[in-house]
C-alpha positions as CSV (number, residue, x, y, z in Angstrom):
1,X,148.1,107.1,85.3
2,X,150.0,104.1,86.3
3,X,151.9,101.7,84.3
4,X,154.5,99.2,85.4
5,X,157.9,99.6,83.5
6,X,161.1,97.4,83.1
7,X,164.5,97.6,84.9
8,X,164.9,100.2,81.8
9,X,162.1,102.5,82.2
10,X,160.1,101.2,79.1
11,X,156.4,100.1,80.2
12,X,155.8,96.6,79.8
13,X,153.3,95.4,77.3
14,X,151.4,92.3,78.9
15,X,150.2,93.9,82.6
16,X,150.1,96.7,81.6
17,X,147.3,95.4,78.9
18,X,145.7,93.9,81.4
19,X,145.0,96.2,84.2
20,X,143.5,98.8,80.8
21,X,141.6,95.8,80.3
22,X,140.3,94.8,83.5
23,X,140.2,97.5,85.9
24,X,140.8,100.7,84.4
25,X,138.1,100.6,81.3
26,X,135.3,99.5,84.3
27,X,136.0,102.4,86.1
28,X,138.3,100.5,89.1
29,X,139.9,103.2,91.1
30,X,143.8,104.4,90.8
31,X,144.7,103.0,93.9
32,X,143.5,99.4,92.9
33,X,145.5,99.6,89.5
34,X,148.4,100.8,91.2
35,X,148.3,97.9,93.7
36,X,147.6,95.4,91.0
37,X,150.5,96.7,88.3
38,X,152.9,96.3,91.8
39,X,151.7,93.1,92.5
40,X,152.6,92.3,88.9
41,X,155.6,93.7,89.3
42,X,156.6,91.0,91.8
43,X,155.9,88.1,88.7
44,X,158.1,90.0,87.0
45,X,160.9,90.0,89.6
46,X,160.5,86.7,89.9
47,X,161.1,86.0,86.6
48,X,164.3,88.1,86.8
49,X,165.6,86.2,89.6
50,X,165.3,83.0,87.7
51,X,166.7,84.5,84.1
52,X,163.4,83.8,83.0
53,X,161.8,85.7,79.6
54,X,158.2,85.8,81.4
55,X,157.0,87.5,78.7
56,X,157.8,85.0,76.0
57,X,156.8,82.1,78.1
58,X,152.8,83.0,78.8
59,X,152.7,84.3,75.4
60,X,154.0,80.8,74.0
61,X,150.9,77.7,74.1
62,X,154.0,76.0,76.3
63,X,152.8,78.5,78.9
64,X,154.4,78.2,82.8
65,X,155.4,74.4,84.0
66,X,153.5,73.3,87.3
67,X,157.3,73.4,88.8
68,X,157.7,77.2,87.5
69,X,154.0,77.8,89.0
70,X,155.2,76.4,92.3
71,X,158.5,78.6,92.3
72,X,156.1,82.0,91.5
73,X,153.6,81.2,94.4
74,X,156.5,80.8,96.8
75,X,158.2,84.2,95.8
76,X,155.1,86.2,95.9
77,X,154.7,84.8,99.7
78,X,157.5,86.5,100.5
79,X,157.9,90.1,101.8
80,X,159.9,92.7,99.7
81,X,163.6,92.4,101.5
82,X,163.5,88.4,100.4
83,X,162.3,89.1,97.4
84,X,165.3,92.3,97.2
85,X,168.1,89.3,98.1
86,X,166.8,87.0,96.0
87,X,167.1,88.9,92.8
88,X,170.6,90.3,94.0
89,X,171.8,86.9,94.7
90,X,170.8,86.0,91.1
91,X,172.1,89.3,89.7
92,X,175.6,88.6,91.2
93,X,175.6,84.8,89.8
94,X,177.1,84.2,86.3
95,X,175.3,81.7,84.4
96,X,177.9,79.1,83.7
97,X,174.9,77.5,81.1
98,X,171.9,77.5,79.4
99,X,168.9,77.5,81.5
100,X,165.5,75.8,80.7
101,X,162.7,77.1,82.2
102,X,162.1,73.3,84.0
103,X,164.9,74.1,85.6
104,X,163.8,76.9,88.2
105,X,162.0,74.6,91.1
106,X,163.2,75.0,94.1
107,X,165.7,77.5,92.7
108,X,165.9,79.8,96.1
109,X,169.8,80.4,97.0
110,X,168.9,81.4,100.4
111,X,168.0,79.4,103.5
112,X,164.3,78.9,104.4
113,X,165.4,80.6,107.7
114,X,166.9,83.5,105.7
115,X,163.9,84.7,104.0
116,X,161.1,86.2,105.3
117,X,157.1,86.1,104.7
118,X,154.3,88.5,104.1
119,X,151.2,87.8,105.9
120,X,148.9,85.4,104.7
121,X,146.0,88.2,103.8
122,X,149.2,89.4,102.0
123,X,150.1,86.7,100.1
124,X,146.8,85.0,99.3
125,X,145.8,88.6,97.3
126,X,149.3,88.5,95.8
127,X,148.8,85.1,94.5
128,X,144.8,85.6,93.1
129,X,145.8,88.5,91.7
130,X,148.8,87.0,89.5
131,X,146.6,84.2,88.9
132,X,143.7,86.3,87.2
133,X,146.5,87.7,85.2
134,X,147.9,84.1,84.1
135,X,144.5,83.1,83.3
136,X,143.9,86.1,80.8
137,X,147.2,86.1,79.4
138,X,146.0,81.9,78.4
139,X,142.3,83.2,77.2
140,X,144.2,85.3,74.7
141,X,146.4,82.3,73.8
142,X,143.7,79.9,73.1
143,X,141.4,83.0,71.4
144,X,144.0,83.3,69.4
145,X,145.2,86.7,70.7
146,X,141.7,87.8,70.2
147,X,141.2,91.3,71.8
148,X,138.7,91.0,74.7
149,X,136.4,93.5,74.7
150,X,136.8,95.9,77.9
151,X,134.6,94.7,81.6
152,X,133.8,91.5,78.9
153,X,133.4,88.3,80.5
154,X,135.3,85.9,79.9
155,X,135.1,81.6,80.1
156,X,137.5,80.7,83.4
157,X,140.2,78.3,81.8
158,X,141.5,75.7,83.4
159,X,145.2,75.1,83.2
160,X,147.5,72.3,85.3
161,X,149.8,75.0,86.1
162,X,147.3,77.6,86.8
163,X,145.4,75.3,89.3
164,X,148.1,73.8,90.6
165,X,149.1,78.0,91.0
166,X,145.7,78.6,92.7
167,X,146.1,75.7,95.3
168,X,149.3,77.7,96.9
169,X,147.0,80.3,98.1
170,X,147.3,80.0,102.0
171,X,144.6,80.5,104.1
172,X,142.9,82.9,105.7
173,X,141.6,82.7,109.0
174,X,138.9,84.0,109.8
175,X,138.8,86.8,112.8
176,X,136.9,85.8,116.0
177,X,133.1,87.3,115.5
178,X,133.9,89.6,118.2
179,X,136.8,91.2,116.1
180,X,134.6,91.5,113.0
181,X,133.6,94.9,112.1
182,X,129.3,95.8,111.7
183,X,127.2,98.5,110.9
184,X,126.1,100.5,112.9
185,X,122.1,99.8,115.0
186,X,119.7,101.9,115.0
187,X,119.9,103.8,118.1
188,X,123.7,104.7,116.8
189,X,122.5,106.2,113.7
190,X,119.6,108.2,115.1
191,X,122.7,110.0,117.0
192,X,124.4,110.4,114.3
193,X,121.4,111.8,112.5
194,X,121.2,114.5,115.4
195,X,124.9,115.0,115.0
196,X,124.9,116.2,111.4
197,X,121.5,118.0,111.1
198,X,122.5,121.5,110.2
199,X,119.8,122.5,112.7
200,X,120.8,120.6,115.5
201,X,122.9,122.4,118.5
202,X,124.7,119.5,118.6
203,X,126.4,120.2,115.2
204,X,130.0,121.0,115.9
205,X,130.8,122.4,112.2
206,X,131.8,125.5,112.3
207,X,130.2,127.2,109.3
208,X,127.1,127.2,107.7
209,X,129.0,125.7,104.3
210,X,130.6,123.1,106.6
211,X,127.4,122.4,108.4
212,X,125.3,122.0,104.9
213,X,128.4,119.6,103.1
214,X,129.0,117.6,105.6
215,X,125.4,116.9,106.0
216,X,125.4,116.2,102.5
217,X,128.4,113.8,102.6
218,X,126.6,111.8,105.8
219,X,123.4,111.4,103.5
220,X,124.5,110.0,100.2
221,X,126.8,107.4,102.2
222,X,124.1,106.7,104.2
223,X,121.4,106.6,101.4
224,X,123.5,104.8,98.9
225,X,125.9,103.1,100.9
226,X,128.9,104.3,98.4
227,X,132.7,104.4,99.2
228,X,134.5,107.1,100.1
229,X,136.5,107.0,97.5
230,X,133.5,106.8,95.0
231,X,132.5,109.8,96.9
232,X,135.3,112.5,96.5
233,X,134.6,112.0,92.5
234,X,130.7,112.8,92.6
235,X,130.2,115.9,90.6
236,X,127.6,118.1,90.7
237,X,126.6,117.1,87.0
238,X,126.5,113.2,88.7
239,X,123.7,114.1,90.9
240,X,119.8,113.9,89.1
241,X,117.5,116.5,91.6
242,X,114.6,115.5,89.8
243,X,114.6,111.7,89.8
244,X,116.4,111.4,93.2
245,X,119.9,109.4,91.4
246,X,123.5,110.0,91.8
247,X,126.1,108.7,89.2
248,X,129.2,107.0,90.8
249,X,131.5,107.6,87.7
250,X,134.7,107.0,89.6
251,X,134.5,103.6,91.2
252,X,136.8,100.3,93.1
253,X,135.0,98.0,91.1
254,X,131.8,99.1,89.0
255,X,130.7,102.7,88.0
256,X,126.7,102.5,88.3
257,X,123.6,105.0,89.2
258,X,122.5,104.6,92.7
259,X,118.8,105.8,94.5
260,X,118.8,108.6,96.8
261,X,116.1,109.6,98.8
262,X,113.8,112.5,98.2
263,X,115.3,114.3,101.9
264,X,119.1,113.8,100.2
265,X,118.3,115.1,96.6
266,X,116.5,118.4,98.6
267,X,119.6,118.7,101.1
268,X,121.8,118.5,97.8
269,X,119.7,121.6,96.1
270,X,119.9,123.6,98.8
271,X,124.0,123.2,99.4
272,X,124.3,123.7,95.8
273,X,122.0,126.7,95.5
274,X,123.3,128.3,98.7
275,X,126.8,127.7,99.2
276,X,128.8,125.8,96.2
277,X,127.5,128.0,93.1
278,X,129.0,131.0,95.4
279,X,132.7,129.8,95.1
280,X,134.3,131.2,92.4
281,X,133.7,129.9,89.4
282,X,137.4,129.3,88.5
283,X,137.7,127.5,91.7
284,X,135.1,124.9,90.9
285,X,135.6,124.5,87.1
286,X,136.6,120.9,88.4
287,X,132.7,120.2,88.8
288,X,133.3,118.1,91.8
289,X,130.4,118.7,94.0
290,X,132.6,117.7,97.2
291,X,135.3,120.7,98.1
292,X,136.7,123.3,100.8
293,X,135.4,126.6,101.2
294,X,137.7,127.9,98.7
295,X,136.3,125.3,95.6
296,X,139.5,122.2,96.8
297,X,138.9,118.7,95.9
298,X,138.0,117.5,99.6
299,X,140.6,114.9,100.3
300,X,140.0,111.4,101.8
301,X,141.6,112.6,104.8
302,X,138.7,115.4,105.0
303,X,136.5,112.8,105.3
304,X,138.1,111.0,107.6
305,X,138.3,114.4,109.7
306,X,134.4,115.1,109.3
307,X,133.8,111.7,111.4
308,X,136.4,112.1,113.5
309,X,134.9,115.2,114.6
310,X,131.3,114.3,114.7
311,X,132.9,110.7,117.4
312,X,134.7,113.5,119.8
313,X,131.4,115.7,120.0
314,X,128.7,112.3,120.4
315,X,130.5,110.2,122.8
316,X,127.3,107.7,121.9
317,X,129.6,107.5,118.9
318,X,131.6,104.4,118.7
319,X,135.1,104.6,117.2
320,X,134.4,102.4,114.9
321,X,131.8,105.3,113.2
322,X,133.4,106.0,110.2
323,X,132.4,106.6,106.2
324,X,132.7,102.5,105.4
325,X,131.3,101.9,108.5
326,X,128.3,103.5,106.8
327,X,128.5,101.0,103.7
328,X,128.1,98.1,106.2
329,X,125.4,100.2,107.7
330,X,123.6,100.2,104.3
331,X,124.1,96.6,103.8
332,X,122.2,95.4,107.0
333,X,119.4,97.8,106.4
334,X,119.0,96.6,103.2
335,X,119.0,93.0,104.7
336,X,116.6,94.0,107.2
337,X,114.1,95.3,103.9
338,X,114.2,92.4,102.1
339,X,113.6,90.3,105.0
340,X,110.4,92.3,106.2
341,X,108.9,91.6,102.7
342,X,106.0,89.5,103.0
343,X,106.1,86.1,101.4
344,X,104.4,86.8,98.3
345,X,106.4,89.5,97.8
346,X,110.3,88.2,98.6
347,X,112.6,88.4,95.9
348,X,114.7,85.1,95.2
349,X,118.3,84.6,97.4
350,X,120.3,84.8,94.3
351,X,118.1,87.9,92.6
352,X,118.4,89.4,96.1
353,X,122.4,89.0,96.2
354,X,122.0,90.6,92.3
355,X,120.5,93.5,93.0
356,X,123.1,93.9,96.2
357,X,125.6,93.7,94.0
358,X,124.8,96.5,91.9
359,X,124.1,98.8,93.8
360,X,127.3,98.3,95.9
361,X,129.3,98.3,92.8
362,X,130.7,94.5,93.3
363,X,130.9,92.4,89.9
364,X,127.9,90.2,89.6
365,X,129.5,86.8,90.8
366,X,130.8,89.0,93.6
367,X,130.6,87.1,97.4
368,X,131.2,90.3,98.9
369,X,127.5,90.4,100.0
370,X,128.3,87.7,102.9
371,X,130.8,90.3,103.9
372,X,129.2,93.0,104.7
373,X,125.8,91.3,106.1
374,X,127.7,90.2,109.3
375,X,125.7,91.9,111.6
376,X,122.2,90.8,110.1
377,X,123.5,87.2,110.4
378,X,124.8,87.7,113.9
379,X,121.3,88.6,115.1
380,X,119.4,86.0,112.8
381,X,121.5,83.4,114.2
382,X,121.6,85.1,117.8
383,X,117.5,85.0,117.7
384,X,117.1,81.5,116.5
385,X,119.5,80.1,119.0
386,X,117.7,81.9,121.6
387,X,114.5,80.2,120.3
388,X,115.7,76.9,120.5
389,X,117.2,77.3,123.9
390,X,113.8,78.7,125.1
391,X,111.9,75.5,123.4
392,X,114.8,73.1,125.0
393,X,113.9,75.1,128.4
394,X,110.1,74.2,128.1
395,X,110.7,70.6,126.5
396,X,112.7,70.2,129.8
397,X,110.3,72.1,132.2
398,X,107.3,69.8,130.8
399,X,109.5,66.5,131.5
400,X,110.2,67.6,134.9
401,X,106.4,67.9,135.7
């Protein structure tokens, strides 16, 4: 489990709060708490490098000036070997007086062309993330440290310094359409349908236990559109035969219950039946339904090496085929669904994004939807712009005769 700790090795109390709080008790994934209590980290460097009792000061109602704000964002834009001299510039400075905590804008003792940035992707996560963690830190302070209850939602606050904080964030550009990863079409998939069949000659797993997992892990992605890292922590117990549902207990953002179809709940009995209840029992006391021959977690890398293999034996594979690809997949075919319905039957736009939400796992004012429906919108817009140029083409060809 990870926990940020002090220059001393003792874990500090306010982040480390936090991320229990608001990612580990929702189910958010080590790798995201990890990233987050790091990011945190940084705050707390910062307020190092400025002498500055951070913990004190968003615990006090005098909270962070708009100067002090200004300073952070700053800091956290730069890489890691800026923010290393900064804090042993500071280190090596004795402080000749008392410090307030006005005092700290513009306090960087190196040159602007000494120091360094971190991308902009980089720094604009850096930033919301610290943010998120100021805001919560000043719900406590006006609930009067009122324990929030865990995944509870909570009324946004809006502080000078916080938005003044939030305003620093640089911005993003967006990549050129033609750099913008999609799912995969139709005729892609039905390939890689061939590819894992257990059946199929084309199948280039070796064994009959690699042939039936891997045909396994291709459908529930596929079916449920769930990350690979959601994936890895299925366990056999997870999995309903009877009512076609798989539990995601081990998730980025939200654990939930996802739909499976009837064809993936069978191909799930039969791998169970035939080939995972015959590893040694010791070997899978873990319960994880996803392992090696010899009853191992299956790593990330594992399945990253099951696509890789099914690209080099399809070359109708595209090297962008890969398990998220298959979440982006899910996402347009679930666009495509809820655009086929007739009109009597279409669900609302902001149900609609709801119910995506869900079953992706985002957080319900999530905008992650967009994101991922890149390809439908590509082909919506590509069709209606070719129906307006063929209507220009015959307004024109009627003016001409």
């Amino acid at each position: 489990m990870a926990v940020l700790v002090d220059d001393l090795g003792s874990p500090l109390f306010l982040p480390n709060v936090y991320s229990t709080f608001s990612y580990r008790d929702v189910g958010s994934s080590p790798a995201t708490i990890k990233k987050v209590l790091r990011t945190l980290g940084m705050a707390y460097l910062w307020a190092s490098a400025r002498k500055l009792d951070l913990h004190a000061a968003i615990s006090s109602e005098t909270f962070l000036s708009i100067e002090q704000c200004e300073d952070l964002a700053l800091f956290l834009r730069l890489d890691r070997a800026s923010q290393d001299r900064e804090l042993a510039v500071s280190l090596e400075e004795l402080p000749s007086q008392v410090v307030r905590l006005e005092q700290v804008r513009g306090g960087f003792r190196h040159k602007a062309l000494e120091l360094t940035a971190c991308s902009a992707e980089e720094g604009a996560y850096r930033i919301r993330t610290v943010a998120a963690f100021l805001e919560f830190q000043l719900a406590k302070i006006e609930q009067d440290l009122a324990r929030p209850a865990p995944g509870a939602s909570r009324q946004k606050v809006v502080h000078p310094s916080i938005r003044r904080f939030k305003a620093l964030t640089p911005r993003v550009s967006s990549a050129d359409e033609s750099d913008v990863l999609e799912g995969m079409d139709e005729a892609t998939m039905s390939v890689a349908d061939e590819i894992f069949d257990p059946a199929s000659e084309l199948n280039p797993f070796s064994t009959d236990f690699f042939k039936h997992r891997n045909h396994l892990v291709y459908r529930i992605m596929t079916d449920a559109g769930i990350r690979r890292s959601e994936l890895r922590f299925v366990k056999v117990e997870d999995v309903n035969y009877s009512r076609n549902r798989v539990r995601v207990r081990v998730s980025k953002t939200q654990a939930r219950t996802v739909p499976i179809s009837s064809a993936t709940a069978l191909a799930f009995h039969h791998f169970v039946l035939e080939h995972w209840s015959k590893i040694p029992a010791k070997q899978r006391q873990h319960g994880y339904l996803f392992t090696t021959a010899q009853g191992d977690h299956l790593s990330a890398d594992t399945i990253n090496l099951i696509f890789r293999t099914a690209r080099e034996k399809a070359h109708e594979l595209p090297d962008d085929f890969a398990p998220h690809a298959l979440r982006r997949t899910w996402n347009d075919r679930y666009s495509t669904k809820v655009d086929k319905a007739p009109p009597e039957k279409r669900i609302p736009r902001e149900q609609e994004e709801q119910m995506r939400n869900r079953l992706m796992g985002w957080k319900k004012d999530s905008e992650m939807s967009a994101r991922y429906s890149r390809r439908t919108i590509r082909l919506k817009s590509d069709q209606i712009a070719e129906e307006l140029a063929n209507e220009i083409a015959a307004g024109r060809k009627k003016d001409d005769e």
